[in-house]
Every structure is written in structure tokens, then in C-alpha cells.
N, C-alpha and C positions, 0 to 999 in steps of 0.2 A: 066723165064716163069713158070706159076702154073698153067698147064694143068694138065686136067684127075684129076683134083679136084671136089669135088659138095659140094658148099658154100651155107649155110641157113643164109639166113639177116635177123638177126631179127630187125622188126621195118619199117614200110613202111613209110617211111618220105622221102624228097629232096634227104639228102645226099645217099638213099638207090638206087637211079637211077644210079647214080654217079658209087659208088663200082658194082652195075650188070655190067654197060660197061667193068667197069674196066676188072673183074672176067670174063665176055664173051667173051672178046676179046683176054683173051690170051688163052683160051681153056675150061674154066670151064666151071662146069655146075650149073647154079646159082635158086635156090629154096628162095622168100621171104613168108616174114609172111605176115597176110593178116591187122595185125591191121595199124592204120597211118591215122591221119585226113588228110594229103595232098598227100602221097607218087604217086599210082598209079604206083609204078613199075613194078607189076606185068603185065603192057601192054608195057612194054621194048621186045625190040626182044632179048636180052639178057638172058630172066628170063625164066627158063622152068614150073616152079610151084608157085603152088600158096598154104602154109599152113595157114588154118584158125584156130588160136593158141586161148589162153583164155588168155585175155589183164592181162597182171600182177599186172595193176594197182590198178585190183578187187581182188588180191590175186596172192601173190605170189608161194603159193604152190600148186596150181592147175596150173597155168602155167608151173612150174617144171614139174611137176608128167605128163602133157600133153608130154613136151616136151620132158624127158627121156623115155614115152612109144612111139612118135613121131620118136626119134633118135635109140629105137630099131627094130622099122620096119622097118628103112630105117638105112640099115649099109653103103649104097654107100655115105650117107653122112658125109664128110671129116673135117670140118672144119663149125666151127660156129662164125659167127662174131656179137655180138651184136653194133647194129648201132645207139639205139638213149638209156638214160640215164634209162629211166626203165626199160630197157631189160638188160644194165651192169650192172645197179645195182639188177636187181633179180637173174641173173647167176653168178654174185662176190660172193653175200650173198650164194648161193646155191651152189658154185661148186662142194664141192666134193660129190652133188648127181649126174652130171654129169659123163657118159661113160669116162674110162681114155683114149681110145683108139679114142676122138675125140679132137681138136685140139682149141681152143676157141681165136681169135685172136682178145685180148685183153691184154691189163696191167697185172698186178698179183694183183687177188683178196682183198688182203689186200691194194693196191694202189690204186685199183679203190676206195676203201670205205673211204679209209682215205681223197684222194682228195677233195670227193664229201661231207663230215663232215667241211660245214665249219671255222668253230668256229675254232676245233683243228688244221684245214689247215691253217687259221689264224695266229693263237700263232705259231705253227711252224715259218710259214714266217716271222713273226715278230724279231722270236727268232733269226734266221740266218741273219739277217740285210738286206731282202730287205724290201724296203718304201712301207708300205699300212696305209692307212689312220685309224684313232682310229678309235675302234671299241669297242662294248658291247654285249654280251647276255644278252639278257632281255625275261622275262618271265610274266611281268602283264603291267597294265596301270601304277602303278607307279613307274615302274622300266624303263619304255620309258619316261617318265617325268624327272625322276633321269639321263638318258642319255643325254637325249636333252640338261639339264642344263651343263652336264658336257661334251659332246661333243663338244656340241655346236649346232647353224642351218648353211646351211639345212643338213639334216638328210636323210639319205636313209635308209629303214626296209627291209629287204631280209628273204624268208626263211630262217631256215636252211639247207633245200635239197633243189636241185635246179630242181628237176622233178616235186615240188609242185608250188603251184601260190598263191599271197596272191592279194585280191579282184582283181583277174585276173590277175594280172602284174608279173612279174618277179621279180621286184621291186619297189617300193612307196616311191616319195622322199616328204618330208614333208619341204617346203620351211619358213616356218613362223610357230608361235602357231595356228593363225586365221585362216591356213590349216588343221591344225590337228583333229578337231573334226569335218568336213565334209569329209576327206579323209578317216580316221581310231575312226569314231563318239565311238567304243569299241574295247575290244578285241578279235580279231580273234577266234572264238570258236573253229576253228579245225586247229590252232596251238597253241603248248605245249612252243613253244619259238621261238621268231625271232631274228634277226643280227641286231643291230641297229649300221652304221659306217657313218663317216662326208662325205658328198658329197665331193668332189673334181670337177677342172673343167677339161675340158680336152678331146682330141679326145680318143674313145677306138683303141687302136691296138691288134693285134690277129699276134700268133706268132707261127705258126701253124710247129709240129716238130715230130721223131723220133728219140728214143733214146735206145742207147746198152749200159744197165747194167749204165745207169745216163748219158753217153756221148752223147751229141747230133750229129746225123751224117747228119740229115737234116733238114733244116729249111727255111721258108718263113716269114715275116712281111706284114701282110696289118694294112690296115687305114680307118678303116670305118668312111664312108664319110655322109652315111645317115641312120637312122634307120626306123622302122616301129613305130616307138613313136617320138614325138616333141621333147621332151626333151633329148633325144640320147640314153635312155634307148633301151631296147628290143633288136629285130634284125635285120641285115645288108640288106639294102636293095643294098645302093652303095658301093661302096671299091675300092680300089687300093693294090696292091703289093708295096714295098715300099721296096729301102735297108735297110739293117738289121739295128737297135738301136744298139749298141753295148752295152748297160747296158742294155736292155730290152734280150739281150743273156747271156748276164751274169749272173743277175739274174734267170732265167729262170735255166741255165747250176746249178746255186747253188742248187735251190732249188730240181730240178732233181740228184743231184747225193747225196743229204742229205737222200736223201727216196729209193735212188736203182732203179729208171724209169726204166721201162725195154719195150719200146713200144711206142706208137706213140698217138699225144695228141695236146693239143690249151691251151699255155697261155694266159691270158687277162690280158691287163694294162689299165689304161688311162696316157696319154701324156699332157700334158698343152703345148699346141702351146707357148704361151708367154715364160714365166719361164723354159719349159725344164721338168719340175719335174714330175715323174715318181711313179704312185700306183699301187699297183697290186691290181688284180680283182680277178682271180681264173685260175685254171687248171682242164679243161673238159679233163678226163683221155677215152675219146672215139674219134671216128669218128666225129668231128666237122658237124653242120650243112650248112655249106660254105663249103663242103670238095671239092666240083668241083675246088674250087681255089685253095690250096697247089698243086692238081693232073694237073690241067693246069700248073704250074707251075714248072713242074718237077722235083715234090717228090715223086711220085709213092709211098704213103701213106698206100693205096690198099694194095697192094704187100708187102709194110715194115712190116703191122702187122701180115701175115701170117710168113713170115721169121723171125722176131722177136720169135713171139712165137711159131715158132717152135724151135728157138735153133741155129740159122745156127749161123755158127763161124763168118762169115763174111756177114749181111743181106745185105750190099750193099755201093758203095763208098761215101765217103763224099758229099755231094751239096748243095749249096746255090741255092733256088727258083727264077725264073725270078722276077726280079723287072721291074715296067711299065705296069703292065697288070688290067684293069680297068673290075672289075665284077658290074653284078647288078643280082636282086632278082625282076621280073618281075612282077610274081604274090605277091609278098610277099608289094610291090609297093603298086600294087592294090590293096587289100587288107585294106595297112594303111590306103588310099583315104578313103575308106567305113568308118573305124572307126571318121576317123577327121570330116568327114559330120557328121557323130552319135554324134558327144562330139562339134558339133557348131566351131570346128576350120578351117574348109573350109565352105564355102557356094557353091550352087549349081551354080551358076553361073561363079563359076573358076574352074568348073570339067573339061571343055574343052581344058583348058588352062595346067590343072594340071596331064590327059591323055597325052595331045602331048608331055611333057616333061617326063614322064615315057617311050612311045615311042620312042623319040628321044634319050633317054638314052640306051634302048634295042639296037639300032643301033647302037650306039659308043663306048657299051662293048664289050671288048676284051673275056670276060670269061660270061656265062651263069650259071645260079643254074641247070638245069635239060636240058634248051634247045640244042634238037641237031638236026641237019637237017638230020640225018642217022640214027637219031631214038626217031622223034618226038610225036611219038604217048600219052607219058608216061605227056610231058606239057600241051598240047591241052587237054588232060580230064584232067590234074589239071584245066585248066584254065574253064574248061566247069562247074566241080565240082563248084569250087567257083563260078560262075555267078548265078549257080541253088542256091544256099547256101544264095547268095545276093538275089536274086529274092521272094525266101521264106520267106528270116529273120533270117534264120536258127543263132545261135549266135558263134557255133563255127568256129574258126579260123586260116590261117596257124601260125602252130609250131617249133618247132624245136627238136619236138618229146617229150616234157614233156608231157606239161596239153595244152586243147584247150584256145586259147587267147579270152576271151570274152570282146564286146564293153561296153565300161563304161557308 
């Protein structure tokens, strides 16, 4: 138990409702930040405060400079967790401006940074023999031409950091040539280089884990079932818990004990239902956006990364996550509906059709993103939020704590 602690979440997204329970209910006393296009946890019965920070994404050295004048007026707080990928990545890059006598329950700053570089995470995994599909950095329009031929189609372009958006997406798969100059007509002015690697087909699975010093001592498997994009990009709306891969731990367990993990984390694969064959996606070296699901399932995640970094000898016993347990993303649902009417791949005529089965789905999940009936206050204004959001027009959309998702 991590009582008579007082945890600052930075980041007010999903997963930030998640960890308050967590942190509340064994005695702490939990203070979030105020930024987060969906969060709302500060109306958790769990959260005592509310700091209204300078979003990092305007600059990361004023969010420091806030936050270490922040952390010295307030010495009762113990423990800093940053929750969604710009707040790791601006306290990785910044630690040692950081109080030493405060406790940041996260990876080790060089692990956060290297995870999140994907190119070099790339060749890494490459280098150590788990399976990811070819890949190229490219830097102009004719160096993604020079890919394309040598890749091959279709092609998927990714940032290189995954807290940015390229024409909104996470990622942009270029199916044909005849897609390519209406998807991506130039290039990107405010990026310096993108990822260009060959599609693959295949379910994503999420292998959501902590780790002592690279040994994995807890782990869960799902299986996203549905995304907030057609094409299965983006994020989970449906999933399942699933028994473990046993090459998807394996890999994983390599790739983690090559770099010293020391912390708790989400790898991604895709799976090919047919063939079996196995690509790796990436390692979100934080608090996962689905985090309600490893913690449903009895990895106390929450907890691992304060004991982690704080050092304990032993943060806790070994355990495999429940398999069988069926989550969904309510809002995150609705949401996609909005966009698929915006891009003509719904018509209004099967919104009725296409509610009752988001419904129906709400009923027959085992696990919720945010929903709790003991403390439901924190869904209900999400869910009020976005109607107002839809009602306006307003363009942004839920996250997963990067950038806002805008309809195409």
C-alpha cells in the first residue's frame, strides 16, 4: 500500500482517472494537472487538486521552470508520475532540473527517450532479431518515392515522435501511387523527417508489462478488436485480454533486457490472424492509454511504477494478467461515429443502428476506460464535453494524450 503519499499526474487524459483511483484508494493524496483534451479527472472523488501547468507542448522550459517553482511550494508532494507522452518526454529531457528529493515514477530518462526515437528503436530491434517490417527514414518527396519503390506498397509514413500528428493521424497509410498525391499532395512543412515502413496485415496486440532491471515480472496481452479508424490504425476502442503470445514475450523480454527496462510499459505488435507472423510496432515507455485494462487485470501497474522507481528490492511477485476480459472505449466509440459521418463512411441513416451497437457493446464489457459507478462523475463530463464539442463543431478530439485527433 502507498499511503501518506501526494501524487501530481501530469496529464489529464483517460488513463489519468484510472491511476487517481488507483493512488486514492490505497491512501494517497492525488493532485492532477489541469491540461488534457478528454481527462476530466480532476471531478474524480479521488483527486484533491487541480494544477493549472503551461502545456509543454508550447514549450518545454516554461513548463519546467513552472513545475520546479510548483514542486517547491509544495514539498508535501512525493512523487511525480507523468501520465501521457509530452509530459515524459519533457521531464525525461529535463530531469536533472528536477528536485532530487522527489520521486518520478517513470523509466530512466535515457529509456524513455530512446524508446520514443523511433528510427534508432527501429535498428535496435532489428539489430537483435525481433521481426519488424522494412522500414526507411526519409526526409523529402524524393526520398518517399525512393522508399515506396524499394519498400514496396502499401506504405505507412509515421512521425518520428509519436506525440506529433502527421495531417492528423498517428499514421497515413498510402495504399497505391493514385493515393499518394491526395493523401500527402507535399511535404509536410513542420516535419524535418518521417518513418516510412511496408504495411503489414494483422490484428494489433498490446502487451502491457513491468519490468525489474529488463525482467519482466508482469504482463497482460490484449487484442484490439476495433479501432477509432477503419483501417485499424489509431485507438482501441474494443479489446480483449488474451493468453500470452509466447513470442510476443519473448521478444518483448529481448528487447527489454538489451536496454536495462527498468519500469513498466506497452509493447505493440501486429499479429496476422492467417500466417501467425509477428511485427513489432513500438514500446510506449509510459502509462499506456488503455491502462484501466492491465489494472483490471491484475497488474497493479499504478503501484509497480512507484516501487520500481523507487528501488524496492522486491516491487512485487510475479503475475500473468487475467485473460477473458472484454474492454471498450465508450466515448472514444462515439467519437470515431462523428468522424466516419465527417469522411462519408457512415451515412446518417445507420447512426441508430451504429449507437445501439456501441451500447450494446458498453453492456457486455467486462472492463471500462474511465467508467465507474463509485465514481462516475469524471465519464459523464467527458461524455457531456464531447456532445458540446459535436454540437459546436469544435475539431478537436479524444486522445491519447499526444496531439488533438482532427476530422479529415
Amino acid at each position: 500500500m502507498e499511503d501518506k503519499q501526494t501524487y501530481l499526474l501530469l496529464g489529464n487524459y483517460r488513463p489519468t482517472v484510472t491511476l487517481a483511483r488507483t493512488y486514492g484508494r490505497a491512501g494517497g493524496k492525488v493532485i492532477v494537472t489541469h491540461g488534457g483534451h478528454e481527462g476530466m479527472a480532476q471531478l474524480s472523488r479521488y483527486v484533491s487538486e487541480m494544477w493549472n501547468e503551461p502545456d509543454p507542448a508550447n514549450g518545454e522550459a516554461a513548463f519546467i521552470s513552472a513545475l520546479t517553482d510548483y514542486l517547491a511550494a509544495r514539498p508535501d508532494i512525493n512523487v511525480i508520475v507523468p501520465v501521457t507522452e509530452r509530459y515524459a518526454i519533457a521531464v525525461a529531457r529535463h530531469a536533472a532540473a528536477l528536485p532530487a528529493d522527489r520521486l518520478v515514477a517513470a523509466p530512466q530518462p535515457d529509456i524513455v527517450l530512446s524508446m520514443l526515437d523511433k528510427p534508432s528503436l527501429f535498428e535496435c530491434v532489428r539489430d537483435l532479431g525481433v521481426p519488424i517490417a522494412p522500414f526507411r527514414r526519409i526526409s523529402d518527396y524524393a526520398a518517399l518515392l525512393a522508399a515506396i519503390e524499394e519498400i514496396g506498397l502499401p506504405i505507412v509514413l509515421r512521425p518520428l515522435r509519436s506525440e506529433v500528428r502527421l495531417n492528423g493521424n498517428k499514421a497515413l497509410t498510402i495504399g497505391s501511387l493514385g493515393e499518394l498525391e491526395p493523401e500527402l499532395p507535399g511535404w509536410p512543412a513542420d516535419h524535418a523527417s518521417l518513418l516510412a515502413q511496408r504495411r503489414v496485415s494483422g490484428l494489433r496486440h498490446n502487451y502491457y508489462f513491468a519490468a525489474n532491471k529488463g525482467e519482466i515480472f508482469r504482463s497482460v496481452e490484449t487484442r484490439i478488436i476495433e479501432t477509432d479508424h477503419t483501417d485499424g490504425s489509431g485507438l482501441a476502442t474494443i479489446g480483449e485480454t488474451i493468453e500470452t503470445t509466447p513470442d510476443i514475450a519473448r521478444h518483448t523480454e529481448t528487447i527489454l533486457r538489451a536496454v536495462g527496462y527498468h519500469g513498466i510499459g506497452c509493447a505493440q505488435y501486429l499479429v496476422d490472424g492467417d500466417t501467425g507472423a509477428i511485427n513489432f510496432l513500438e514500446i510506449n515507455p509510459r502509462v499506456a492509454g488503455n491502462h484501466a485494462v492491465p489494472e483490471a487485470a491484475g497488474l497493479e501497474l499504478g503501484l509497480m511504477a512507484v516501487r520500481l522507481a523507487r528501488g524496492d528490492p522486491d516491487p512485487g511477485p510475479v503475475r500473468a494478467g487475467k485473460a477473458g476480459l472484454r474492454y471498450s472505449w465508450t466515448n472514444g466509440a462515439i467519437w470515431a461515429l462523428k468522424l466516419q459521418l465527417a469522411s462519408g463512411e457512415v451515412s446518417y441513416r445507420q447512426v441508430p443502428a451504429r449507437l445501439l451497437g456501441i451500447f450494446g457493446t458498453f453492456l457486455k464489457s467486462d472492463v471500462h476506460m474511465t467508467w465507474s459507478l463509485r465514481d462516475p462523475v469524471p465519464t459523464l463530463a467527458q461524455a457531456t464535453k464531447q456532445i458540446v464539442r459535436t454540437l459546436v463543431g469544435h475539431g478537436d478530439g479524444l486522445t491519447d494524450g499526444s496531439e488533438p485527433l482532427k476530422a479529415k
